[in-house]
Structures are given as C-alpha cells and as structure tokens.
C-alpha positions, 0 to 999 in steps of 0.5 A: 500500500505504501508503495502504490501511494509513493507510485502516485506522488511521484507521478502528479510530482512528474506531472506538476515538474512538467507544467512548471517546465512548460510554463518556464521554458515558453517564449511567451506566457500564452504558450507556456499557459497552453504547453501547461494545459495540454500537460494537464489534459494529458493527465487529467484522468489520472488527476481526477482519480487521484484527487477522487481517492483522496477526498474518499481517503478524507472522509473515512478518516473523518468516518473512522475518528467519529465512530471510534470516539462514539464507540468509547463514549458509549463503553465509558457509559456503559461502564459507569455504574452506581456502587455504593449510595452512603450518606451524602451523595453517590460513589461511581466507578467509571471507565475515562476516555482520554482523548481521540488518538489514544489507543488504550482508552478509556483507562480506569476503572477510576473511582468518583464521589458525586454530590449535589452541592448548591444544586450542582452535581460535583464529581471528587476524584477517589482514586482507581477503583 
C-alpha cells in the first residue's frame, strides 16, 4: 500500500515538474499557459482519480475518528455504574476516555464521589477503583 501511494506522488510530482517546465521554458506566457494545459489534459484522468481517492481517503478518516470516539463514549457509559449510595451523595466507578488518538482508552476503572452541592452535581476524584 505504501508503495502504490509513493507510485502516485511521484507521478502528479512528474506531472506538476512538467507544467512548471512548460510554463518556464515558453517564449511567451500564452504558450507556456497552453504547453501547461495540454500537460494537464494529458493527465487529467489520472488527476481526477487521484484527487477522487483522496477526498474518499478524507472522509473515512473523518468516518473512522467519529465512530471510534462514539464507540468509547458509549463503553465509558456503559461502564459507569452506581456502587455504593452512603450518606451524602453517590460513589461511581467509571471507565475515562482520554482523548481521540489514544489507543488504550478509556483507562480506569477510576473511582468518583458525586454530590449535589448548591444544586450542582460535583464529581471528587477517589482514586482507581
């Protein structure tokens, strides 16, 4: 795979060298901009598929990221549970996502003490459950 995206640079970086050329080396700039031209029609399928695979690349990217982080939201829910209720207020252990890019999320299980306090709900860290 990594060979076929290296192909492809080196390809649209070929074609991009050759219209800079074209564009340089014409007597005036109307020749040069038709020389660059033709150069882009040449390769214009290749071009259009390039940029078409890469806006495709793009989105499953953006796809992948919002998934996974549902997916850990949704497991960090599901593992939040009640444990004790004494006295005042709630003890909760939970698992915590982090952050987007970490593969090992959530991390935990971290343990919470959850009270009202003015009519707010005031979570205090109790260390790892």
């Amino acid at each position: 795979m990594e060979q076929v995206g290296k192909n492809l640079v080196e390809a649209l970086t070929e074609i991009h060298t050759h219209m800079v050329e074209a564009l340089k080396s014409a007597e005036n700039r109307e020749q040069g901009a038709q020389a660059a031209l033709k150069i882009y029609y040449e390769n214009e399928q290749l071009i259009t598929e390039v940029g078409a695979a890469l806006t495709d690349i793009i989105d499953l990217g953006t796809l992948l990221e919002k998934g996974l982080e549902q997916m850990r939201e949704q497991r960090a829910k599901q593992e939040a549970r009640a444990v004790t209720m004494r006295g005042h207020g709630t003890t909760v252990v939970k698992l915590v996502p982090c952050g987007k890019h970490c593969s090992g999320c959530p991390h935990g299980p971290y343990a919470y003490r959850v009270t009202k306090v003015n009519g707010k709900q005031v979570w205090k860290y109790l260390g790892k459950a």
